[in-house]
C-alpha positions as CSV (number, residue, x, y, z in Angstrom):
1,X,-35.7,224.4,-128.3
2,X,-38.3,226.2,-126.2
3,X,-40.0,222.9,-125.5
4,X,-36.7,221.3,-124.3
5,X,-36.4,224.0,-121.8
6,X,-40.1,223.7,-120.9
7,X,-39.3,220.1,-120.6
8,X,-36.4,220.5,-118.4
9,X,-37.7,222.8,-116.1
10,X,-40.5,221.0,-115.2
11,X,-38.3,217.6,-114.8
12,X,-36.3,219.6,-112.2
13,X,-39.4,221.1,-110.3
14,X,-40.9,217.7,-109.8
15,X,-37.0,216.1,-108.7
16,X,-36.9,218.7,-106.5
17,X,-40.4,218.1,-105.0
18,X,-39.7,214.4,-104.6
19,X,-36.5,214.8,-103.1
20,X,-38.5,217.4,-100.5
21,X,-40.8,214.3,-100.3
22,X,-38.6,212.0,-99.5
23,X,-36.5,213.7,-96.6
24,X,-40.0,214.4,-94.8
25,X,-40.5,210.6,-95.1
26,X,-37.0,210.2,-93.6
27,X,-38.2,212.9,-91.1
28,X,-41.2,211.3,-90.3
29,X,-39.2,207.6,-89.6
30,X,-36.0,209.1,-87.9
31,X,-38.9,210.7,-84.8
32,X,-40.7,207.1,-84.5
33,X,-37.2,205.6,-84.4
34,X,-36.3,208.2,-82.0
35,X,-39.5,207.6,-79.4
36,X,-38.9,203.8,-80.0
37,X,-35.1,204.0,-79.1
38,X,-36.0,206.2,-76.0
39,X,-39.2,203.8,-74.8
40,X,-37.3,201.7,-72.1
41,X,-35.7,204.4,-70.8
42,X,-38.9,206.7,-69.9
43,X,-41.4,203.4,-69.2
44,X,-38.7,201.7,-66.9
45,X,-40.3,202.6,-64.1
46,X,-43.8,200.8,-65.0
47,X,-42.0,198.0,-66.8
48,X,-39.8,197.0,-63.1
49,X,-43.6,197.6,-61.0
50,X,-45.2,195.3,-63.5
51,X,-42.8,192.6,-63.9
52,X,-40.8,192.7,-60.9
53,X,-38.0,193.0,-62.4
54,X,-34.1,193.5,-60.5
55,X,-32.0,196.1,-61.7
56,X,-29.7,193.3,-63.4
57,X,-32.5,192.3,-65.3
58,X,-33.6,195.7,-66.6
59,X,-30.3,196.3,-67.1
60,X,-30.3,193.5,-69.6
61,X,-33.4,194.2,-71.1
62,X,-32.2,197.9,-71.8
63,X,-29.2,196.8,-73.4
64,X,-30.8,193.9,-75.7
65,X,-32.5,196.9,-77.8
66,X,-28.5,198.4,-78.4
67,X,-27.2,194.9,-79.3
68,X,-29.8,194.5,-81.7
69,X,-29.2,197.7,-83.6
70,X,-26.0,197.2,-83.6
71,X,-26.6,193.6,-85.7
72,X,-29.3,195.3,-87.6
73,X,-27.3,198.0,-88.7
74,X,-24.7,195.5,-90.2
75,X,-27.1,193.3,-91.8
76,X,-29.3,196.1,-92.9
77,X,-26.5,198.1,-94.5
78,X,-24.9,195.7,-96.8
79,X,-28.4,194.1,-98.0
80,X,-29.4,197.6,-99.1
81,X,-26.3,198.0,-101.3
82,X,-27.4,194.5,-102.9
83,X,-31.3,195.6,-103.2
84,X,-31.8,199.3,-102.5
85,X,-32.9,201.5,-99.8
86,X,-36.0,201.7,-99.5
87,X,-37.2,198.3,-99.3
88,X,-34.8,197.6,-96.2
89,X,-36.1,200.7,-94.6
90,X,-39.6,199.7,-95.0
91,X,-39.3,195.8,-93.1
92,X,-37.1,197.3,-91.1
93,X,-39.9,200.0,-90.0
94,X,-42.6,197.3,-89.9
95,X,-40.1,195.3,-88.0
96,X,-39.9,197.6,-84.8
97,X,-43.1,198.7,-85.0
98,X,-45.0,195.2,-84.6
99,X,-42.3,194.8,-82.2
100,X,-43.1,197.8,-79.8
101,X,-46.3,197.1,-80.0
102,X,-45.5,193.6,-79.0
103,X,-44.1,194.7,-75.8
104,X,-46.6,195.1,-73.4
105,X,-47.7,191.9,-73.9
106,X,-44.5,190.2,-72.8
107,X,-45.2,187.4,-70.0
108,X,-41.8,187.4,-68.3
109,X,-38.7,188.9,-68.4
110,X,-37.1,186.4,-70.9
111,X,-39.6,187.1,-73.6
112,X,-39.3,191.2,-72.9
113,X,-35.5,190.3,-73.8
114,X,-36.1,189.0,-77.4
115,X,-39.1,191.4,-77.7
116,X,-36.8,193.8,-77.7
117,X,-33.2,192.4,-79.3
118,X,-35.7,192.0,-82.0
119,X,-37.1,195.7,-82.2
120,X,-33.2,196.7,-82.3
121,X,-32.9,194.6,-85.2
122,X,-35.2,197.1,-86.9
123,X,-34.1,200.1,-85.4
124,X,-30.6,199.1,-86.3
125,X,-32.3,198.2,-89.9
126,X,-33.8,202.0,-90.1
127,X,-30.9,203.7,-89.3
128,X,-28.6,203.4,-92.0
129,X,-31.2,203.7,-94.6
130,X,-32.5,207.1,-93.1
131,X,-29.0,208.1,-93.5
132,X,-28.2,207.1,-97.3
133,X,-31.5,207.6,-98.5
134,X,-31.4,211.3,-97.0
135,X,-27.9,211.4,-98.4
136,X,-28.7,210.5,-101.9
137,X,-31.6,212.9,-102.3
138,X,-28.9,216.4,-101.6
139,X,-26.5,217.5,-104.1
140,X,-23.0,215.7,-102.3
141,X,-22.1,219.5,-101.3
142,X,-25.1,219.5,-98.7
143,X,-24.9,215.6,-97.6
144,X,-23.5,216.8,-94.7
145,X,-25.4,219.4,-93.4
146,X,-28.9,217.6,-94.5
147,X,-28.0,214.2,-92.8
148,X,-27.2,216.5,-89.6
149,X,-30.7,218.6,-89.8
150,X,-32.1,215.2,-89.7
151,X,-31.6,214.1,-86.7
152,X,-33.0,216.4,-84.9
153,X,-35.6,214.2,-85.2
154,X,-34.4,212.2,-82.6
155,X,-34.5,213.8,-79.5
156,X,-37.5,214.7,-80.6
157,X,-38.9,211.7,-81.0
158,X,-38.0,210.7,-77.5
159,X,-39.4,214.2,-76.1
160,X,-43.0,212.6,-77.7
161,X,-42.1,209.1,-75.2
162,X,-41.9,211.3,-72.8
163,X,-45.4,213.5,-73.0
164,X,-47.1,210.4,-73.7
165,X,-45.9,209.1,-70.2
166,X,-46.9,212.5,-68.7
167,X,-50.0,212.5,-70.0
168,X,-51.5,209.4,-69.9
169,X,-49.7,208.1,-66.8
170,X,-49.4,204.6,-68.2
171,X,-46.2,203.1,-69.5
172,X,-48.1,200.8,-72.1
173,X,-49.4,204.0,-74.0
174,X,-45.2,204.6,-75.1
175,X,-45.2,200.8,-76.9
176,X,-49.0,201.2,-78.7
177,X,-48.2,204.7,-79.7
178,X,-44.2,203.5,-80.9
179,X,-45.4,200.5,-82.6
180,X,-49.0,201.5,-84.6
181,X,-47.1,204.8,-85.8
182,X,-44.5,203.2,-87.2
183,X,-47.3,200.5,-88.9
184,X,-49.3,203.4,-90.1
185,X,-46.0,205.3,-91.8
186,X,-45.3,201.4,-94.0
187,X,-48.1,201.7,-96.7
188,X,-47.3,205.7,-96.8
189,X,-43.5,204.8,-97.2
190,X,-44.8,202.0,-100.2
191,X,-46.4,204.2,-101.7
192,X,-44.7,207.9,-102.1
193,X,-41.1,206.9,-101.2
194,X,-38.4,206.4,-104.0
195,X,-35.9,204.9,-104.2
196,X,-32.7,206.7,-104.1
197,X,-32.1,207.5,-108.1
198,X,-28.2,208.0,-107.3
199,X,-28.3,204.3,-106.3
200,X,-30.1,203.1,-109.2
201,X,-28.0,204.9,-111.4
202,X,-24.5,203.5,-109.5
203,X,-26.2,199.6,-109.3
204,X,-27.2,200.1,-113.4
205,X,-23.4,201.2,-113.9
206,X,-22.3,198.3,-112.1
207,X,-24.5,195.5,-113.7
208,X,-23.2,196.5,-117.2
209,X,-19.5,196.2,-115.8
210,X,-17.8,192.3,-115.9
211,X,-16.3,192.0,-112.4
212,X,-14.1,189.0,-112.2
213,X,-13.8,189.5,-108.2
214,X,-16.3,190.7,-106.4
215,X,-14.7,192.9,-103.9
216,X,-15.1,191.7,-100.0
217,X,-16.0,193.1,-97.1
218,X,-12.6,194.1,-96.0
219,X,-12.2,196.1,-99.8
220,X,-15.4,197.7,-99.6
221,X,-14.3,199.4,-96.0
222,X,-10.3,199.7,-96.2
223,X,-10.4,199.3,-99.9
224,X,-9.4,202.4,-102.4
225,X,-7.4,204.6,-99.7
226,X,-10.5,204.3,-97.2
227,X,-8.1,202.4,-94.4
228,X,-7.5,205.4,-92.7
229,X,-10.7,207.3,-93.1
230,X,-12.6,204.6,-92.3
231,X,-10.6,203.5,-88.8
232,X,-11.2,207.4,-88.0
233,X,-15.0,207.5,-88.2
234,X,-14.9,203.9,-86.4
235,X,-12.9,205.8,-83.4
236,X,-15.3,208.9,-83.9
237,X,-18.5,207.4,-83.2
238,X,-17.1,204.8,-80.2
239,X,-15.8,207.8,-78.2
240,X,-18.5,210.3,-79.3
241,X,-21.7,207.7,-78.6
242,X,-20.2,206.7,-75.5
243,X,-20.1,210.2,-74.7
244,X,-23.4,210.8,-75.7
245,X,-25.0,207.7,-74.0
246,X,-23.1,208.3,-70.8
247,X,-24.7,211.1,-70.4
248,X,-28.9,210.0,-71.5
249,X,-28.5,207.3,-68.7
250,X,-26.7,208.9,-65.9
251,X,-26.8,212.6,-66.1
252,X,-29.6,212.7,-63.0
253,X,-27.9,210.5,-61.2
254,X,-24.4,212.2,-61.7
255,X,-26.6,215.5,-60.6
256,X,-28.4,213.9,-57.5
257,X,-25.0,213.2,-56.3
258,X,-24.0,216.0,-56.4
259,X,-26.4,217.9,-54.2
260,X,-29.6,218.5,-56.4
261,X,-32.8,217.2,-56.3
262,X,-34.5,214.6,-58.7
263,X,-37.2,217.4,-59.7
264,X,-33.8,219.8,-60.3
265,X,-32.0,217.1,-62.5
266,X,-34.9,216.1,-64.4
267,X,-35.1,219.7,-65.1
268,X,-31.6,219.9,-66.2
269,X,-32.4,216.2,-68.2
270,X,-35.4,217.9,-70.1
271,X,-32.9,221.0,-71.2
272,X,-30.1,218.4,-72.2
273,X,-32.7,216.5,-74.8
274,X,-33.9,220.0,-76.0
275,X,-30.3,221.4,-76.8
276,X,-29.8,218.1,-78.7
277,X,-32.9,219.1,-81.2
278,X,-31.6,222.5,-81.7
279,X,-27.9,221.5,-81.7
280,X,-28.8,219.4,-84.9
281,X,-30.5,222.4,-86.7
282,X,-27.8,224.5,-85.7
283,X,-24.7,222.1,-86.5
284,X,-26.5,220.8,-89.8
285,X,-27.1,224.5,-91.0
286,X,-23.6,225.8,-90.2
287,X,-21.5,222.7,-91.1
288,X,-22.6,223.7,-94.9
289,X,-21.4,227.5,-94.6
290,X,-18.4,227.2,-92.0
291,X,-15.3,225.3,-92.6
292,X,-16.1,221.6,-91.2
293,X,-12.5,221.5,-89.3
294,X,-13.7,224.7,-87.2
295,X,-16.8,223.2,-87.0
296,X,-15.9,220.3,-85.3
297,X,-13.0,221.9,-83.3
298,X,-15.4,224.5,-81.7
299,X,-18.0,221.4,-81.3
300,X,-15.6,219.5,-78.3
301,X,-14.1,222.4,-77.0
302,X,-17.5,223.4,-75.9
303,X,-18.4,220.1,-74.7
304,X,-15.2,220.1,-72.7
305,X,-16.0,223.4,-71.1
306,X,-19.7,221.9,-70.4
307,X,-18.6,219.4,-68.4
308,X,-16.0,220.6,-66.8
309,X,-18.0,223.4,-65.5
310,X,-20.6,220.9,-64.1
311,X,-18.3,219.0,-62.0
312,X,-16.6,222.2,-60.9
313,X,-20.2,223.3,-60.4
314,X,-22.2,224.2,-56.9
315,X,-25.1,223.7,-56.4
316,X,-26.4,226.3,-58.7
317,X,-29.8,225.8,-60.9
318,X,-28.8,228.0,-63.6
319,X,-25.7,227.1,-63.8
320,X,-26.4,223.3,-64.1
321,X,-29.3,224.5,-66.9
322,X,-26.5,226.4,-68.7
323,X,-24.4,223.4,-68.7
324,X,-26.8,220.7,-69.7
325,X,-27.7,222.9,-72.4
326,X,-24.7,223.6,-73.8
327,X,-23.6,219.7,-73.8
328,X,-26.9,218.7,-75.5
329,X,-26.7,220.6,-77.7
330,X,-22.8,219.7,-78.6
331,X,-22.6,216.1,-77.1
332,X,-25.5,215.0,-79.5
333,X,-24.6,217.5,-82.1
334,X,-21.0,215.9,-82.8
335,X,-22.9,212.5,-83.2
336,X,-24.9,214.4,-85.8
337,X,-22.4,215.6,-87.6
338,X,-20.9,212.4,-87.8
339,X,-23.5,210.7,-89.2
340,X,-23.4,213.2,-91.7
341,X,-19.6,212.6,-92.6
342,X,-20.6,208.9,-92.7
343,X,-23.0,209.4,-95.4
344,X,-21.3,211.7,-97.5
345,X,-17.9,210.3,-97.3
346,X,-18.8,206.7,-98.9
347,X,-19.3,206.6,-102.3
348,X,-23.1,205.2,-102.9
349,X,-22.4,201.3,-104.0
350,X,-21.3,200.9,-100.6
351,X,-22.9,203.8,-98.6
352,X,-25.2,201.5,-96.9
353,X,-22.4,199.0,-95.8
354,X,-20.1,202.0,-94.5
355,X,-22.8,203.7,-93.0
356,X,-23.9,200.5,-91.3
357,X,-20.6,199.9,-90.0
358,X,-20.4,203.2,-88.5
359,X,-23.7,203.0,-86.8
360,X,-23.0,199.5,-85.3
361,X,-19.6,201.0,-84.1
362,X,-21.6,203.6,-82.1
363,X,-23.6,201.1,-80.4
364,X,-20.5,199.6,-79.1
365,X,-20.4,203.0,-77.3
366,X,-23.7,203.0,-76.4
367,X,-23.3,200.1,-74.6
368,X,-19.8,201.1,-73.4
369,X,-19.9,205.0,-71.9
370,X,-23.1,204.0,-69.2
371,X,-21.2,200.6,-68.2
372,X,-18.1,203.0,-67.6
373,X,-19.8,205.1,-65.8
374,X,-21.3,202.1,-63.5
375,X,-17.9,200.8,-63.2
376,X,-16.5,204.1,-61.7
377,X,-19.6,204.5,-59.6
378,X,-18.8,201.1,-58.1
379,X,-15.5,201.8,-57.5
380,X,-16.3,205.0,-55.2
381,X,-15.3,207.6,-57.2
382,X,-18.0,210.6,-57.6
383,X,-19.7,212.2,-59.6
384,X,-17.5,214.8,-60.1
385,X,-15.3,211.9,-61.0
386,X,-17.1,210.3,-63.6
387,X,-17.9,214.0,-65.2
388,X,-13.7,214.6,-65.7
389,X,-13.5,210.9,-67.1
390,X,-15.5,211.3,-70.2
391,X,-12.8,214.1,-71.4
392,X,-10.0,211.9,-72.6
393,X,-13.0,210.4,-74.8
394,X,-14.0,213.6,-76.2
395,X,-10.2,214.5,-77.0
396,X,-10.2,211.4,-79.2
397,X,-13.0,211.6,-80.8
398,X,-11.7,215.2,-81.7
399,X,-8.5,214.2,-83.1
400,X,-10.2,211.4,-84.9
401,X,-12.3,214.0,-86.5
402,X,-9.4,216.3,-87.2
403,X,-7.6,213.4,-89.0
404,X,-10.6,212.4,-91.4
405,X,-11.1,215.6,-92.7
406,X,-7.5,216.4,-93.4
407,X,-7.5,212.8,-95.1
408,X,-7.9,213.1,-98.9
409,X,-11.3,212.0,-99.5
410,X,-11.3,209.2,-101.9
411,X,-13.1,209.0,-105.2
């Protein structure tokens, strides 16, 4: 008897130290992800001196990495629910790595496009597993709140794009640091991660079952009572990525227009990334303690009040810092949370597929919410303007929100 409970104990210390193993892993992946996803954006200005490049062409170049997360995140999802987790995360990892570090060696602006579509695929690829491999390692009562915390890796992944610009003063540094990271985390990830034992246990039960049918795509996301859920966390991440993405590509600009400086909206930039670090901490922590409808209710009415007060807003340094603050924090804290209803809400056979789904969905906002504001622009409204437009999004995300978590989840 004594030896049983010896036995046990030491079973659960080492689960629990693997499990703290694994979401550092996941940590460690979600920043290179993050400084890969957030290269273009701080080396643009090197990559349109060295190429020559027109602002239609950058454009496109931006937006080939978003299209090819979006496709990775698809693929990448509903493999993983045929072969496991961590052997999609790994290629996929590999995948953008060799690819970043492929990108300074691009000849023309045609082979800088399917560099990086490619290097999306594997970003795309990442994503999802980060998500149910982070999920699957919690009890299901902290899914949430873990898969939140998580991403505050993000931001701060692109915060590390950014120093390595500042430092070195050379845009190639960003790809050969975001491409021999990533190579260097692989044989780290081969050997110490595990696979999710939540999904080996739901793929054993479901080998020793006879299926007559396999259930298709269309069952495994609208399937079981998950119509409505699923349509909801669809709606969540379009409005709330769009949001979010808006805001990472035009903010300075939106700010310049307004009266300040480049120096001053760059300042105001550099809070907005930092809020969305500690936002995730924050969010991730309370989500587990708090009830989630509060939660998320308090989450857009502070981004409302954020951006309404910087369109209403003077010229006023602190003011604008108070602002930019408060919708990091919020703007790329709701995305958080979402990822983290994403992961917890789909039962694991089919976590991957729905969480894939949900991420690809967000990258339809990603590419939506700056093209709306470009559109606006272009049509001579202001800044100002474009500011009060992004509210209607934010109510709808809201009310999505609202909706899934008065949904009975499904079993």
């Amino acid at each position: 008897m004594a030896m049983d409970m010896t036995s046990t104990a030491a079973n659960s210390a080492e689960n629990i130290n693997t499990n703290w193993l694994t979401l550092g892993l996941c940590f460690l992946a979600t920043v290179l992800e993050g400084l890969d996803l957030q290269s273009m954006g701080v080396a643009a200005t090197g990559l349109v001196a060295e190429y020559d490049l027109r602002s239609g062409e950058m454009g496109v170049i931006a937006s080939a990495s978003s299209v090819g997360l979006l496709f990775g995140a698809l693929i990448g999802g509903m493999i993983s629910d045929r072969i496991g987790r961590k052997q999609v995360l790994i290629v996929s990892v590999a995948l953008f790595g060799a690819c970043s570090l492929l990108t300074p060696f691009a000849w023309d602006a045609n082979t800088l496009i399917a560099i990086r579509f490619i290097t999306g695929l594997g970003m795309g690829g990442a994503l999802p597993m980060i998500i149910a491999i982070a999920a699957e390692a919690v009890k299901p009562s902290h899914r949430a709140g873990t898969v939140t915390m998580m991403y505050c890796a993000t931001p701060l992944g692109g915060f590390l794009a950014t120093a390595i610009a500042l430092s070195t003063h050379d845009w190639r540094m960003i790809f050969y640091a975001g491409g021999l990271a990533p190579l260097v985390l692989v044989p780290v990830l081969i050997r110490y991660l595990q696979e999710s034992e939540v999904f080996k246990q739901a793929k054993a039960q479901s080998s020793t079952r006879v299926q007559e049918d396999v259930p298709g795509l269309g069952h495994t996301l609208f399937g079981e009572g998950r119509l409505i859920p699923t349509i909801m966390i669809w709606t969540g991440f379009l409005c709330s990525v769009a949001v979010l993405y808006l805001l990472l590509n035009w903010l300075p600009l939106l700010l310049v227009g307004k009266g300040f400086t480049s120096d001053e909206a760059s300042t105001v930039q550099l809070v907005f990334n930092i809020g969305g670090s500690t936002g995730a901490l924050f969010l991730g922590w309370l989500v587990t303690r708090v009830n989630q409808r509060a939660v998320f209710g308090g989450v857009c009415f502070a981004i409302a009040g954020a951006l309404i007060g910087l369109a209403l807003l003077e010229h006023s340094m602190t003011g604008a810092i108070f602002a930019g603050l408060v919708v990091g924090i919020f703007a790329n804290g709701f995305v958080f949370l979402l990822y983290g209803q994403a992961g917890a809400y789909y039962p694991t056979a089919i976590r991957g597929t729905g969480v894939g789904w949900a991420v690809a969905l967000g990258r339809m906002g990603a590419i939506i919410g700056p093209l709306l504001a470009g559109i606006l622009l272009s049509a001579d409204q202001n800044s100002n303007d474009v500011l009060m437009s992004i509210l209607p999004l934010v109510v709808v995300a809201a009310i999505a929100v609202q909706v899934l978590l008065s949904t009975p989840r499904p079993e």
